[in-house]
N, C-alpha and C positions, 0 to 999 in steps of 0.2 A: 540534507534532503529528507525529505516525509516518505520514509519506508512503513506504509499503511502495513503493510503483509509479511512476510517469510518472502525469504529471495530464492526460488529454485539454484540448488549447489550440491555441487558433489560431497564437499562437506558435510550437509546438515543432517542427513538422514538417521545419526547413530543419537539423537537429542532426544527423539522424538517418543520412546519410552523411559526412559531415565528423567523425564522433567513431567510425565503427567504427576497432578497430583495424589503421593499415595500408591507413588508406581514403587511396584520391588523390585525391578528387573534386576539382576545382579550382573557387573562387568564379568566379559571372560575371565580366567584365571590368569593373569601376571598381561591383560594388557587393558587394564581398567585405568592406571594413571596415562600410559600413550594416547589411549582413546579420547581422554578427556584433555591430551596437552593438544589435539588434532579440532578438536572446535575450540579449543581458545584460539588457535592459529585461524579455522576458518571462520570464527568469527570478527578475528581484526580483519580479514580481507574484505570479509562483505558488509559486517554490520556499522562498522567507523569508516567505511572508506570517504563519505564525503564529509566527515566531521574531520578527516585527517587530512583534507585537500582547504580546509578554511585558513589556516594560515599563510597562503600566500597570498589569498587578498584583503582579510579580516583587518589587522592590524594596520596596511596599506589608509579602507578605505575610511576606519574610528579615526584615526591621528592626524588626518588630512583636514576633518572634520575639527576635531578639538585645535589645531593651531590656528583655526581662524577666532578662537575667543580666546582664551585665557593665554593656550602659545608654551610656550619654553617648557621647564622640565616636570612639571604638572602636566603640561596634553600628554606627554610621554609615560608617565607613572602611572598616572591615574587611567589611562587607558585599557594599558595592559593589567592594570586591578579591576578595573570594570570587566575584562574577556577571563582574567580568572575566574571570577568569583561567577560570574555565568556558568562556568562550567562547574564550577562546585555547586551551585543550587538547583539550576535549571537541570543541570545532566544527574548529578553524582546524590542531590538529594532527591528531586523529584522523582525522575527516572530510573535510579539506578536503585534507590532505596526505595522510593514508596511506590511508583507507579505498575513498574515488575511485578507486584505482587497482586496485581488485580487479570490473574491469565485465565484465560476462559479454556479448561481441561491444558494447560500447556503453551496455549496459542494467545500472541497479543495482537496490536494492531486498532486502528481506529473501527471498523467493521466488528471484528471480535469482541471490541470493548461493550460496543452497541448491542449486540445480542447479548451478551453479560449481562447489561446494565438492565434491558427486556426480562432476563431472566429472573434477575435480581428481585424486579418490579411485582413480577406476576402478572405482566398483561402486555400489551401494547400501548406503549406510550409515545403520544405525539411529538412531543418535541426532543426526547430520544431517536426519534427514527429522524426526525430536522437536524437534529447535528450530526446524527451520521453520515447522511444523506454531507450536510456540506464540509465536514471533514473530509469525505470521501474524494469529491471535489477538490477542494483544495488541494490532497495529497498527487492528481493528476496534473495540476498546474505544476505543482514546486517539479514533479518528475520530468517537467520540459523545462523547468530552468535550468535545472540541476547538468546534464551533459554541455547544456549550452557554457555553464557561467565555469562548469569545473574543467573541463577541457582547453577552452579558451584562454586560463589565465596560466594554462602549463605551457602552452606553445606560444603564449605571449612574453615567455622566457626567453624567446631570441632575440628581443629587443633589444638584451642587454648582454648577447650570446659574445664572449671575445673570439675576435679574426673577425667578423662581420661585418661591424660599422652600420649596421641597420640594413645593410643591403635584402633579407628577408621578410624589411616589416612589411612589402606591401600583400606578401602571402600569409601572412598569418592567418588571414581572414578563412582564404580558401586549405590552407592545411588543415586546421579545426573543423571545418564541414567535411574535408576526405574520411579524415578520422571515425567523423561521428557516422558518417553514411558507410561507412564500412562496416562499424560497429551495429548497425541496425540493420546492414544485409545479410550475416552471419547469424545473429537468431534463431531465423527458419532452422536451421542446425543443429541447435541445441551449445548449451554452454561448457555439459559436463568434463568433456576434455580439458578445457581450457581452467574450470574452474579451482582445479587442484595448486593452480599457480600462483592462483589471488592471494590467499592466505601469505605464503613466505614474499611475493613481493610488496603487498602492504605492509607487511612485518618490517623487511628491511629500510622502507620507506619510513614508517615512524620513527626507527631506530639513528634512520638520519636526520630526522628532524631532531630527534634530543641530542645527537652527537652535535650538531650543526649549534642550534642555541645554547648546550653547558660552553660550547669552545667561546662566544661572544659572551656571556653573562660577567668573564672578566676584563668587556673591555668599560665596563662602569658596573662594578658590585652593587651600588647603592641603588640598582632596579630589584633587588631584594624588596626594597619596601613594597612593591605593589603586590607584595602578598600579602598586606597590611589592606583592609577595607575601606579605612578610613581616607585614604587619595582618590581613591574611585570616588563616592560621598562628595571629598571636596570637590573634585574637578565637576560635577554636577553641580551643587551649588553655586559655584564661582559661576559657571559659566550660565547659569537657569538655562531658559529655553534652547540656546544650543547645546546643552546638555543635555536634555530630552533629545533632539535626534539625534548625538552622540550615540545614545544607546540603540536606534536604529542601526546603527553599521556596526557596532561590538555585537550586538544578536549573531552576524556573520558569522561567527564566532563558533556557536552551538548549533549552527546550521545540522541537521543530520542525527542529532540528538534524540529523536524520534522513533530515529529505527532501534534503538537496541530494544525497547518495548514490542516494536512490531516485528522483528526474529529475534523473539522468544524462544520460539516452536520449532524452530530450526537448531535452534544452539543449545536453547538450553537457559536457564537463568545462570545458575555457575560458572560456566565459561563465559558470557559475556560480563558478567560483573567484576569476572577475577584480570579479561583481559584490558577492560577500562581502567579497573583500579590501579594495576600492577605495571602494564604497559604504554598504553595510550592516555592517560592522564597525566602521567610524568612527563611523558614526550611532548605533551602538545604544551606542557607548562614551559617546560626547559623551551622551547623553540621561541613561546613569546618573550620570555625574561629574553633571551637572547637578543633576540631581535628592539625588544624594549630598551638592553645597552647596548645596542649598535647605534642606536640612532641618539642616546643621550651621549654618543663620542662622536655622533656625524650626522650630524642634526639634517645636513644636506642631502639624508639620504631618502627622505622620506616618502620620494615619491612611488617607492617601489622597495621597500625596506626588506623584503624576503631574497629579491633575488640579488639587490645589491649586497649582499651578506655570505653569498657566498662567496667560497674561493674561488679563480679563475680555473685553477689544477684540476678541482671537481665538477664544474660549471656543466658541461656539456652531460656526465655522466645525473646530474642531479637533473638537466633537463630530462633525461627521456625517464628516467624513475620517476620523476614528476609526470609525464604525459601518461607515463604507463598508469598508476594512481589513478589519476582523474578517469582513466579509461574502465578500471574496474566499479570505482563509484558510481560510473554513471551504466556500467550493467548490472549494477546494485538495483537502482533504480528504475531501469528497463524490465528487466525481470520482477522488480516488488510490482510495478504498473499491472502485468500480467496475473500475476496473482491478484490480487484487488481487483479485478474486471471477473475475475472467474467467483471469488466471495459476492462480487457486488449481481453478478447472474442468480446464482443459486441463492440469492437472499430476497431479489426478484427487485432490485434497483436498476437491473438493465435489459433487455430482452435479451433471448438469446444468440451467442457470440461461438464462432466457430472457435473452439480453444482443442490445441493439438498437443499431445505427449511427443518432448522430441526427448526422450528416454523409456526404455521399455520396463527399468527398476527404480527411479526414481520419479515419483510422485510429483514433485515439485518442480520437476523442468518441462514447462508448459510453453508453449507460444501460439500467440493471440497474433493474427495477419494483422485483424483491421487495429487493431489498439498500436504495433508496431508501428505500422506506415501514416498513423495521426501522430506518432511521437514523432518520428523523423519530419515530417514536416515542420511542425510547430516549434522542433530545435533548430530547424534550417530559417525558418520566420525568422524566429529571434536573431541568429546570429547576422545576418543581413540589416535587421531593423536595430539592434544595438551594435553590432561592432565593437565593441570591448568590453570584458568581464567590468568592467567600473563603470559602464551604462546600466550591466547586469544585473548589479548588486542592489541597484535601485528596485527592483523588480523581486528580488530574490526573497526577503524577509518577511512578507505580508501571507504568502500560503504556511508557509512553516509555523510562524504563530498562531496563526488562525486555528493550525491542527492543533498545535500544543493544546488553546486555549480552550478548542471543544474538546480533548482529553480529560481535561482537567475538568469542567463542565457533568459529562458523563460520569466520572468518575464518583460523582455525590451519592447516586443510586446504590452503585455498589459498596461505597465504605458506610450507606445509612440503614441499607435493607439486608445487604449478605454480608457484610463484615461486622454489620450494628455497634460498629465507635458509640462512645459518649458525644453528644452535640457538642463539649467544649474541644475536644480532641478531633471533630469534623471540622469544625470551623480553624481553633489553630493549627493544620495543614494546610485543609483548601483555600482559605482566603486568603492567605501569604500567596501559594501558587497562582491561584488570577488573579490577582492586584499584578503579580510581576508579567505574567501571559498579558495581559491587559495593557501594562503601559508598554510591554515590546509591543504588542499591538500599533497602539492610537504611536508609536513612533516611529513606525514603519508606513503607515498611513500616512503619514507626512509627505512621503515620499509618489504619492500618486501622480503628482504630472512629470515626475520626472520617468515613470516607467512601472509603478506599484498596481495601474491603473489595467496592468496587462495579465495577471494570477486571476483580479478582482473579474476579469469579464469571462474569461475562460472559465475560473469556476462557476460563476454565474448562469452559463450557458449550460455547465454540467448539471447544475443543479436542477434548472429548466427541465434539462431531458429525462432525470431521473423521475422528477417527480409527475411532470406529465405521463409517463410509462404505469407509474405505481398507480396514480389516478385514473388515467384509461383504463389500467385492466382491474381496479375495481368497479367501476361503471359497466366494462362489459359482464363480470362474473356476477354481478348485482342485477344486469339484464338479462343476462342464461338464466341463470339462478329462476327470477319472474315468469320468464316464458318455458320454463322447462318442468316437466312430469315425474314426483318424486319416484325413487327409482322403487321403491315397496309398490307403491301403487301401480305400477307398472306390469312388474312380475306377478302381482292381483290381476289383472287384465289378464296376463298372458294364461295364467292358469283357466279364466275362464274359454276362452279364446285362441288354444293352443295355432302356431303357425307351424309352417313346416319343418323339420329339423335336419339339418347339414353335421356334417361326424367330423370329428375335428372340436379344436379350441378354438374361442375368439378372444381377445383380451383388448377390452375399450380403452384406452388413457381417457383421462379425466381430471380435471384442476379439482372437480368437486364429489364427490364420492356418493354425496347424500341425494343426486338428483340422475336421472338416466341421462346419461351421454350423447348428445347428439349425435354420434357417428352407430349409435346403436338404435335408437330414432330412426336415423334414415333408412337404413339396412332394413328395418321390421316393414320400412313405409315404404322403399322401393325394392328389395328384394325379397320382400315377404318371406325371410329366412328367420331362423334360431339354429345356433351352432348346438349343440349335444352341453358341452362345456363353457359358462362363458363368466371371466374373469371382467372387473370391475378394476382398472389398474390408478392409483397415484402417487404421483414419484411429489414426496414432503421435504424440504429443509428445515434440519434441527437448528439449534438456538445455538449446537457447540460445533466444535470445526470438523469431527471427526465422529463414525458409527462405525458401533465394535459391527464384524459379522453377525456376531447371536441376535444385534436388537436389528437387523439390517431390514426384514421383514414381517410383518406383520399379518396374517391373512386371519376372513371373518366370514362362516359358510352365512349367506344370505338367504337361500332355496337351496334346492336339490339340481337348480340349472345354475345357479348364480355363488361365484364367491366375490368377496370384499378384501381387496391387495392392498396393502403400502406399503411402498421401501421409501424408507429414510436416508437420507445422505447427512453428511454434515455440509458447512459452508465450505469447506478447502476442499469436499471430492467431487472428482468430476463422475457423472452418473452412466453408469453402467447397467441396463436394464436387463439383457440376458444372462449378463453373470450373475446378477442379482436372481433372478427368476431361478438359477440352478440351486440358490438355496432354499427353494421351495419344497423340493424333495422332502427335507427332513420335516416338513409339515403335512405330507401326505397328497401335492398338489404334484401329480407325475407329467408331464409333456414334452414331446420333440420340439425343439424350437422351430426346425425346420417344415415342421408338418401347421405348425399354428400360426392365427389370421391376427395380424393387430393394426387394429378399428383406430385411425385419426377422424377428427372432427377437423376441419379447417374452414374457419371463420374470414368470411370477406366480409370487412367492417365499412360501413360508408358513415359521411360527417353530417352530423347534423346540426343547426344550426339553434334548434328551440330545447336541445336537452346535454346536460350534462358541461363538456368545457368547452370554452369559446371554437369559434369555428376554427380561427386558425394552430388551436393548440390540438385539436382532434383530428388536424389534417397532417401535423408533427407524429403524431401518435399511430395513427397510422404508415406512416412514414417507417417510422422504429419497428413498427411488425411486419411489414412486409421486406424490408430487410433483415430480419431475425434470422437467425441461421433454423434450418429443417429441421423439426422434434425428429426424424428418423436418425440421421448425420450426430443431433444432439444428445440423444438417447443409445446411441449405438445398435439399432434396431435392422435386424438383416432388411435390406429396401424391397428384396423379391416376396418378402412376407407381409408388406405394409399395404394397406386398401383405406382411402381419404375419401371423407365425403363429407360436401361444402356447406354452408348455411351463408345465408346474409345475414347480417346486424349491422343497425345503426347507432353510434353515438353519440 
C-alpha cells in the first residue's frame, strides 16, 4: 500500500525528536534501548503491515501466471527469485538504503518529498508540483484498494477452512464488507487504544509466516536456488512477453514498500530499517522459499499455495491472525489517507477539509469525516464490482508504482541540488531505479481491461480536483490582487482622511498581506470605522512539516494603527490561530482574545465563461469552495468574535 504520510499511532510520538536531523535529544537514563525496542515493534505494526499481508496472494497470483508459459519447476523457482530479489532492490536498496535518506527535517512521504525537492530547487517548479500533485493521487487510489484486496483474501481463507466444505463461501463477500464498515465507523474514535496492539500482533504474525515457510523449505531444499538471480533472468527470458506481465503480479510482492519512506517521522529511520532487516525481511523470505517448496512437492497446490500450506491443527488460528493483519494494514492505510489530506490542505492542493484531533496528546491521530466515508464507499465499490482479492490484484499494482515511479522522479532534485552527487553517481542510482519503476509500470498497465483501468480514473479525477483548486485560487488571488488597494497606500489615505475610531483590536485574515483586505475595504466602506489597534493577519505553509514555537511568528509595525502578522505552520500542523496569537506577547503585541474583532472576507465567486478556465472547470471550483469547511471551525477562531463581510468575483 502507498503510505504517502506518518500513520497517526500511539507508538510514534517518542521518533519524532531522536530522528530530526542533528537532533541531541538524549534517551532517559536506562530506558533508551526499550524505547527504541518499542518502535521497532510499532513500526512492524504499522509500517509493514501490507507488505506483510502480500504473501498470501503474491506468489498465488506470479505462479498461476508463469505456468501458463514455460510451466514445471522453472515458473516455480524463478518466481519466487523474481519476489525476492524485488524486495532486495525495490525495498532493501531503494528504500531502505537510499530513499530514507532524502527526510525533509525527519518527515518522508510523497508530499514531503515534493516540498524537499521545492526546497532543494530554490523556487517553484512546475513539474515538481505535477508529480506531487499525481503521486498524491495515486496514493489515495492504492489506499481504497489496499482494505479491499488485504482483508478479502484473509477471509477468503475459509474456502479452504476444515469442518466447512465451502459451506461459508457464499458470505465471504459480505463478512469482508462488515469487517471493513466496521473498521471505518470506529475512526470517528480515534485509534490510540487500540493502536498499542498493532505492533505485538503483526510481530507475531510475521513470526508465523517465517515459522510457517522454514517448516516447508524442507519439503524440496533445492527452492534454495531462487536466491540465486539468475532463475528469475531465465524464467523471463524463456518465457519473453509473458515474462513481462509475470513481473506484474510478482510487484504484489513489495506492494507496501512505500510506506517505510512515508513513516519515517513516526518511527524513526532506525527502527524501521533495523525492523526490515532483522525481522520482516527474513520472514517474508522464509515464507516464500516455503511456500516455493511446497508447491515444487505438490505442484497441485497452486491454486492457493499460502493457505493450502498450512496445517489443519493451525488453520483456523492462522485465519483470524491473518484477518486480524489485514485489518491493521488497512488502518495503516486509513489513517496515512488522513494525514495526506491534511498535508495535501495546508500545501493548498485541496480546500479546506474539516480534520479533527480524536487525541488530546497526540498530534497524529487525526480524522477527516469526508475523506473517511469516500474511502468506505469506494472499498465497498470495489468489493461488489471485483469479488475476489484475484479480480483485485489486477487493479492493485498500477498506483503503487506509479508512486514509486514519481519518487524516484522527484528524487533528482534533491540528490543534484541538496545532496550535489557527481552526475556519474546520479545517474548510476536513478536510472537503475526507473528503468525497474518503469517496466513494473508499462507491466501492470497491461492489465488495464482486466481492472488496472480503475486506480488510472480515480487518480485521474483527483488529480482534476486538485489542480482545478490550485488554478482557481490563483486566478482568483491574481483578480483580488488587480482590483484591490495596496495596503501602504491605503493607511496614506487614511492619514489624510482620518474615520472614526472603535477601541478594541481588529485583526484582518488575508492570503495576501501586500494589499488591503477586503473585509477591511468593506468595514471602512460600510461602517466608516477604524478599530484603535488593527492587525493584518496570514496564516503561511513552510516547505518542512514542522515550526519550532520561536519561528512560529512573525510580526512587522506597518503605522502606528497597523501591524503585519505571519504565523507559519508546517505541512503536518493543523493551524491554531489563538494559540498562536498568545505567542505574540513576547513581541510586545498585548490582546484579550475575547475582547478582539476578526475581519473575514468571504468571496461569492460566480463563473465566467470569457476568462480564466473553461466554464465547466470553474463551476467544479466553485463547487470545492463552497464546500470548504469555515476559515473560523478551520482556524479555530472563537465564532462569537468573527464579523464576515462578502464581495462578488467572477472567474
Amino acid at each position: 500500500m502507498a503510505g504517502d504520510t506518518p500513520r497517526g499511532d500511539a507508538e510514534t510520538s517518542a521518533a519524532k525528536a531522536s530522528e530530526q536531523p542533528n537532533a541531541q535529544t538524549p534517551s532517559p537514563p536506562g530506558h533508551g534501548k526499550a524505547t527504541h525496542r518499542a518502535l521497532i515493534l510499532g513500526a512492524i505494526g504499522v509500517v509493514f503491515g501490507d507488505i506483510g499481508t502480500s504473501p498470501i496472494y503474491a506468489l498465488r497470483e506470479a505462479i498461476g501466471h508463469a505456468q501458463k508459459g514455460v510451466g514445471g519447476e522453472l515458473a516455480i523457482i524463478g518466481v519466487v527469485s523474481l519476489a525476492f530479489w524485488a524486495l532486495m532492490v525495490v525495498v532493501t536498496f531503494k528504500y531502505v538504503m537510499f530513499l530514507m535518506r532524502a527526510d525533509n527535517k525527519g518527515e518522508g512521504g510523497t508530499l514531503s518529498l515534493m516540498a524537499l525537492a521545492q526546497h532543494a530547487v530554490g523556487r517553484r517548479s512546475a513539474w515538481l508540483f505535477i508529480l506531487g500533485v499525481c503521486g498524491a493521487a495515486l496514493f489515495y487510489s492504492d489506499g481504497v484498494i489496499t482494505p479491499a484486496i488485504s482483508v478479502l483474501s484473509a477471509v477468503e481463507g475459509l474456502k479452504d477452512a476444515p469442518g466447512l466444505n465451502g459451506e461459508l463461501d457464499p458470505f465471504i463477500l459480505p463478512i469482508s464488507a462488515g469487517i471493513l464498515i466496521a473498521l471505518f465507523l470506529v475512526q470517528s474514535r480515534g485509534t490510540a487504544g487500540l493502536a498499542k496492539f498493532f505492533g505485538p500482533i503483526t510481530a507475531v504474525w510475521f513470526l508465523s509466516l517465517g515459522v510457517l515457510g522454514l517448516t516447508h523449505i524442507f519439503d524440496d531444499i533445492s527452492i534454495l536456488r531462487a536466491l540465486s538471480p539468475i532463475y528469475g533472468v531465465e524464467l523471463l527470458l524463456k518465457d519473453g512477453f509473458l515474462g513481462f506481465v509475470i513481473l506484474g503480479s510478482v510487484f504484489l510482492a513489495v506492494t507496501g514498500a512505500e510506506a517505510l519512506y512515508a513513516d519515517m517521522g513516526h518511527f524513526g529511520k532506525a527502527p524501521i530499517r533495523q525492523g526490515w532487516l532483522f525481522v520482516v525481511l527474513p520472514c517474508l523470505t522464509l515464507n516464500y522459499l516455503g511456500q516455493g517448496a511446497f508447491l515444487l512437492d505438490n505442484p497441485g497446490a497452486a491454486d492457493n499455495p499460502f493457505w493450502n500450506m498450512v496445517p489443519q491443527m493451525i488453520y483456523w488460528p492462522m485465519l483470524i491472525l491473518a484477518t486480524a493483519a489485514t485489518v491493521i494494514a488497512s488502518q495503516a492505510v486509513i489513517t496515512g489517507a488522513f494525514s495526506v489530506t491534511q498535508q495535501a490542505v495546508q500545501l493548498g492542493l485541496l480546500p479546506r477539509i474539516d480534520i479533527r484531533n480524536t487525541s488530546e496528546t497526540l498530534a497524529g491521530q487525526i480524522y477527516v469525516p469526508a475523506v473517511n466515508s469516500l474511502l468506505m464507499i469506494g472499498v465497498l465499490f470495489l468489493l461488489l464490482t471485483f469479488q475476489s482479492s484475484h479480480n483485485l490484484t489486477a487493479a492493485y499494482g498500477v498506483a503503487v508504482t506509479g508512486t514509486m515511479l514519481v519518487n524516484t522522479l522527484m528524487s533528482w532534485s534533491v540528490v543534484t541540488k541538496k545532496w550535489k552527487w557527481p552526475m556519474w553517481a546520479v545517474l548510476g542510482t536513478l536510472v537503475p531505479f526507473g528503468i525497474i519503476d518503469g517496466v513494473f509500470l508499462t507491466s501492470n498497465l497491461l492489465k488495464i481491461p482486466d481492472g488496472a483501468w480503475m486506480p488510472l480514473v480515480l487518480g485521474g479525477g483527483l488529480v482534476l480536483i486538485m489542480w482545478t483548486w490550485v488554478r482557481g485560487t490563483q486566478i482568483l488571488t491574481e483578480k483580488t490582487r488587480k482590483d484591490s488597494l495596496p495596503l501602504h497606500d491605503l493607511i496614506e489615505m487614511l492619514k489624510a482622511r482620518p474615520p472614526h475610531r472603535a477601541p478594541g483590536t481588529a485583526i484582518f485574515l488575508t492570503s495576501d498581506p501586500e494589499v488591503a483586505p477586503v473585509a477591511l475595504m468593506h468595514n471602512l466602506k460600510h461602517n466608516k470605522v477604524l478599530h484603535e489597534k488593527n492587525v493584518i493577519l496570514t496564516v503561511h505553509t513552510a516547505d518542512r512539516p514542522r515550526v519550532a514555537d520561536s519561528q512560529r511568528v512573525t510580526m512587522e509595525p506597518i503605522s502606528d494603527d497597523f501591524k503585519r502578522l505571519t504565523i507559519t505552520y508546517g505541512f503536518m500542523e493543523t493551524p491554531n490561530v489563538p494559540r498562536a496569537l498568545g505567542l505574540c506577547r513576547k513581541q510586545g503585541l498585548k490582546f484579550d482574545i475575547m475582547s478582539t474583532s476578526f475581519f473575514l472576507g468571504r468571496r461569492s465567486v460566480v463563473p465566467s465563461a470569457r476568462q480564466g478556465m473553461p466554464l465547466w472547470q470553474d463551476k467544479l471550483f466553485i463547487f470545492l469552495m463552497r464546500n470548504a469547511a469555515n476559515p473560523t471551525d478551520f482556524f479555530h477562531i472563537p465564532p462569537g468574535r468573527v464579523v464576515e463581510l462578502g464581495t462578488q468575483v467572477s472567474v
